[in-house]
C-alpha positions in Angstrom: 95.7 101.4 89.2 99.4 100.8 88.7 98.3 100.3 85.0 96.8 103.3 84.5 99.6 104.9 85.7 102.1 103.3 83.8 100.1 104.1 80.6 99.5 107.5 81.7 103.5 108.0 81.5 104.6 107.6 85.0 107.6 106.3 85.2 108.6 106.0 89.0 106.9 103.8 91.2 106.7 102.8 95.2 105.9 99.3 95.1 104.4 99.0 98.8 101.9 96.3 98.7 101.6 95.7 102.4 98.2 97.5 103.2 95.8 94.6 103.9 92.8 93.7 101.8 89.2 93.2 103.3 90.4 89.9 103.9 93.9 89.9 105.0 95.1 89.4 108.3 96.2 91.9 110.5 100.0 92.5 109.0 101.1 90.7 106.0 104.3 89.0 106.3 107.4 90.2 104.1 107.1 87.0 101.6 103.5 88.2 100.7 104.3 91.3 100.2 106.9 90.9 98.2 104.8 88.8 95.7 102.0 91.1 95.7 104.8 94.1 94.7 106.4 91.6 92.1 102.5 91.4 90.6 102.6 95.8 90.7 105.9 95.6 88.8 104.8 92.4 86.1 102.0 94.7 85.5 104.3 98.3 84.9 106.7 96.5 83.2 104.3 94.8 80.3 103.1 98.3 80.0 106.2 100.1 79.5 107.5 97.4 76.8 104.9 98.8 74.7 105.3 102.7 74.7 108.1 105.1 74.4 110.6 106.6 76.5 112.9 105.1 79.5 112.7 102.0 81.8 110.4 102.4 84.5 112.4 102.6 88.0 111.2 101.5 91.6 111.1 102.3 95.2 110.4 98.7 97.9 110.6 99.3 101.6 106.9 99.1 103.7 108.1 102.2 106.0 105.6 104.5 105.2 104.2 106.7 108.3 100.4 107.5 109.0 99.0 110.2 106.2 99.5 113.2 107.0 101.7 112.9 110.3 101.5 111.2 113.8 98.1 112.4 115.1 99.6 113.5 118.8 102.9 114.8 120.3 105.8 112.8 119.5 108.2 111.6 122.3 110.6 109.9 120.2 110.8 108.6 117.0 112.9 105.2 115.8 114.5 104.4 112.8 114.2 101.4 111.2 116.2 98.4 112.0 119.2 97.5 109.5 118.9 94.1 109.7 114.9 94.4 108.7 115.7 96.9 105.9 118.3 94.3 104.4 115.5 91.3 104.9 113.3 93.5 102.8 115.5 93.8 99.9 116.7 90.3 99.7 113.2 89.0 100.0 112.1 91.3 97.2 115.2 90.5 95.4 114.8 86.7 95.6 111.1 86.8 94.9 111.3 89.0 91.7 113.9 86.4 90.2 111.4 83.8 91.0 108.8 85.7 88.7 111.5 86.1 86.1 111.9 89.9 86.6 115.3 90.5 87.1 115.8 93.7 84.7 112.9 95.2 86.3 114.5 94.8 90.0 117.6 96.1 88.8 116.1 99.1 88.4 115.4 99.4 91.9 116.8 102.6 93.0 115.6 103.3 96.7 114.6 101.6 99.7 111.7 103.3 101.8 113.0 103.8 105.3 112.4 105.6 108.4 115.5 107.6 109.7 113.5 108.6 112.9 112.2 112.1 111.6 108.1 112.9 111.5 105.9 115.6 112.2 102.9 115.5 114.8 100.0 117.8 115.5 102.5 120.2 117.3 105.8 119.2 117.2 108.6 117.9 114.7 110.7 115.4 115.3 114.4 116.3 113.9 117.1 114.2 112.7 119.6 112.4 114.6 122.4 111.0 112.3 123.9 109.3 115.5 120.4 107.3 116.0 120.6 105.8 112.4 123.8 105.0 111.9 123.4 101.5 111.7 121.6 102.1 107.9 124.8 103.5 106.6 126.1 100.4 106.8 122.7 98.9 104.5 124.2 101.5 101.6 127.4 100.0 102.0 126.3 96.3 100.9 123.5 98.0 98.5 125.8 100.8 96.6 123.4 101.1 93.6 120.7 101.4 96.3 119.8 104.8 97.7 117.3 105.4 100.6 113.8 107.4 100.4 112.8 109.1 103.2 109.0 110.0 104.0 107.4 112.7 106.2 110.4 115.2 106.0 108.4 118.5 106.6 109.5 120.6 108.7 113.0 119.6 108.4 115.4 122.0 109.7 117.8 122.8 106.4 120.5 121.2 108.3 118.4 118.3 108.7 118.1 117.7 105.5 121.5 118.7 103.9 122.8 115.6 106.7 120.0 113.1 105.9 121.1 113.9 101.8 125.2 113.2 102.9 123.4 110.2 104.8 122.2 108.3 102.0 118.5 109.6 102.0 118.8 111.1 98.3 114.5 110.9 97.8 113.2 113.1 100.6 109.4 113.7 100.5 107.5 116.5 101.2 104.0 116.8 101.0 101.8 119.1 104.3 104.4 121.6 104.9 103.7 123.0 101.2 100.1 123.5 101.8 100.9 124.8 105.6 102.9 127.3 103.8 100.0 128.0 101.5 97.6 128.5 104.2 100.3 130.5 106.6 100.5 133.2 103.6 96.8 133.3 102.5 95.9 134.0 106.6 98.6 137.0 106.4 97.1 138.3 103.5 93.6 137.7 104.6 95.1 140.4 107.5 96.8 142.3 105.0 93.6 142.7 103.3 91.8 143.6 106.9 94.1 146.3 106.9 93.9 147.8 103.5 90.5 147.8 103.0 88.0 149.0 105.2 84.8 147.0 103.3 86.5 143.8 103.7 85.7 142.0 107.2 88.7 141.0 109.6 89.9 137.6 109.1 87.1 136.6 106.4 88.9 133.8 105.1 89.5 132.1 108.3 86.4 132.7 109.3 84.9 131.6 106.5 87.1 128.3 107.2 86.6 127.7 110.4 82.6 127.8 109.8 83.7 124.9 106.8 85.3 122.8 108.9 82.8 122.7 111.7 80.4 121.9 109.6 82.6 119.5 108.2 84.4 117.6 110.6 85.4 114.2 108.8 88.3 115.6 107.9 90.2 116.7 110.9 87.8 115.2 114.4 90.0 112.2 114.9 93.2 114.0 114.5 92.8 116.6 116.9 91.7 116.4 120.4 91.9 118.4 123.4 89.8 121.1 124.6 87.7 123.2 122.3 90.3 126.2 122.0 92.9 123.2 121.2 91.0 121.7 119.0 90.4 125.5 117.0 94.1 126.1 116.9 94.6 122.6 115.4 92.0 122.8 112.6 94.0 126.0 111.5 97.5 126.0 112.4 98.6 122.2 113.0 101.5 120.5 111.1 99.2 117.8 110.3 97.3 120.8 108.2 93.9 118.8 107.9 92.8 122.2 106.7 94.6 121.2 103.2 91.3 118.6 102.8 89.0 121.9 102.7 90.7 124.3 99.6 89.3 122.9 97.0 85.6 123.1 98.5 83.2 126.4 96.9 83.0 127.4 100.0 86.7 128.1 100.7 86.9 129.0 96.7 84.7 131.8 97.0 86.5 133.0 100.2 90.3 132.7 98.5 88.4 134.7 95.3 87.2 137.3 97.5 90.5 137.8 99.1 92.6 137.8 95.9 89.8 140.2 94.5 90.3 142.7 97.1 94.3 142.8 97.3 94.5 143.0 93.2 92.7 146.5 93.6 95.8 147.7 96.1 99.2 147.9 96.1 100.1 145.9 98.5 103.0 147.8 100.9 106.3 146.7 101.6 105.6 147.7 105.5 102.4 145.3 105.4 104.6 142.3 104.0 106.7 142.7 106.8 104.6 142.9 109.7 102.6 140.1 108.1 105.2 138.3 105.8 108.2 138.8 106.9 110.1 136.5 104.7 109.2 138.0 102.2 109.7 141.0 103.2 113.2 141.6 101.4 112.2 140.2 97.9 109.6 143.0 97.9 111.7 146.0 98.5 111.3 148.2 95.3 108.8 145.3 93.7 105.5 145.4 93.9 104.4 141.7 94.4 100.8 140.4 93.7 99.2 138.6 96.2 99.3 135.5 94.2 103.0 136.2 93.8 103.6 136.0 97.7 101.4 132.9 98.5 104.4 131.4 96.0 107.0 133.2 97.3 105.9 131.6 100.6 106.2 128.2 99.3 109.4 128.7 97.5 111.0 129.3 100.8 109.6 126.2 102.2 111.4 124.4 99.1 114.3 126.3 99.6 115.2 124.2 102.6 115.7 121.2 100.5 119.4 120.4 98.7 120.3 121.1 95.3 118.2 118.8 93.4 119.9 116.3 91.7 119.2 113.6 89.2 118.7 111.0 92.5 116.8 113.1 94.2 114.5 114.5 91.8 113.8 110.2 90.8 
């Protein structure tokens, strides 16, 4: 896989080999995983000798939380321990000299670790520099290092601007883009309620709520509780299992119809604001297209994140 990648032009890769096989045990120790990411990078790196364009750079660190977000309300969340995030680098370092690959680990430019933020099915846990500060000190002994943090939707702006100033220059974002995506196509699915008398209230949701019960692999162990609980999960959690369903005909033809009906209205500034308020001010003396607005809606998510700058766009 890593090869295909590599000759596919990627040129940034997390080398976290510590899944198990069918055969594993339970957790692989750090030595083993080090050598199975020294085998990833042997791989890249023969590779990338042979085709154009710059050095391939890597990410090490195991600290990856569950897809998609803890799968239940989230007490407290801890970050990882300094003197296990400086046993992973000098195991990785020590074992990629043994395989003769010193240039590629100098172009290790992150370590994965968890600062204590994540997102469960209803609630987001924030960042607390004065938790983590014992990590600052892992930058201090690493400085061409930098840290990657995972799971940081739903990060408060602050929160990010301080994990950025704290060393955490790759911050990931993947749910709260398509939660953003499904919060604006639900308003407009009202928006269109309201604008056209021929199209039913709340068809799209309906239309994915009928999917999704039908269809249940892809959110019943995430989400428990009673039966309302479980509803307002499948459509509004920060887990956003819904995200699994978009590209199914089903929701296809439902987005079409939506889109269909708004392109034959203009779409009025009041109705953005009751329904999109963010947006609300962009649209003053513009008239925005629907699809225009489902972006918009992302943007601001985006907007939350620090000037992007050469480390954190890695």
């Amino acid at each position: 896989m890593v090869r295909a990648f590599a000759e596919a032009g990627f040129n940034k890769f997390h080398l976290d080999a510590s899944m198990r096989c069918a055969d594993d045990p339970e957790a692989l120790d750090e030595e083993e995983i080090a050598r199975r990411a020294a085998r990833l990078a042997q791989t890249i790196e023969e590779v990338c000798r042979n085709r154009q364009g710059s050095a391939p750079v890597y990410i090490i660190g195991t600290e990856v939380p569950p897809p998609g977000g803890a799968n239940h309300a989230l007490d407290d969340v801890l970050p990882t321990d300094p003197e296990a995030a400086l046993n992973t680098i000098a195991t990785h370092r020590r074992v990629f000299h043994e395989a003769g690959l010193n240039e590629a680990f100098a172009r290790v430019v992150a370590l994965v670790v968890q600062p204590g933020v994540e997102f469960g099915d209803v609630n987001v846990h924030q960042y607390k520099p004065e938790n983590a500060k014992g990590l600052a000190k892992v930058l201090e002994s690493e400085p061409s290092l930098c840290f990657e943090a995972h799971s940081t939707d739903y990060q408060s702006a602050d929160s990010l601007e301080r994990l950025a100033r704290d060393g955490y220059r790759i911050q990931k974002v993947g749910p709260w883009l398509s939660f953003a995506m499904r919060e604006a196509l639900y308003s407009l699915d009202s928006i269109a309620s309201e604008l056209d008398p021929e199209y039913p209230p709340r068809s799209l949701m309906s239309a994915m709520e009928s999917l999704m019960l039908e269809q249940p692999e892809n959110w019943q162990d995430h989400y428990s509780g009673t039966d309302r609980e479980q509803y307002l999960s499948r459509h509004y959690s920060y887990s956003d299992r819904i995200r699994y369903y978009w590209t199914s005909s089903k929701a296809d033809e439902a987005v079409t119809r939506l889109l269909k009906t708004l392109s034959g209205h203009v779409i009025p500034e009041t109705l953005i604001s009751q329904y999109l308020p963010a947006c609300w001010q962009r649209s003053m003396g513009n008239s925005l297209s629907a699809e225009a607005l489902i972006l918009d809606t992302i943007e601001l998510a985006l907007m939350n994140y620090p000037t992007p700058n050469p480390l954190t766009t890695a």
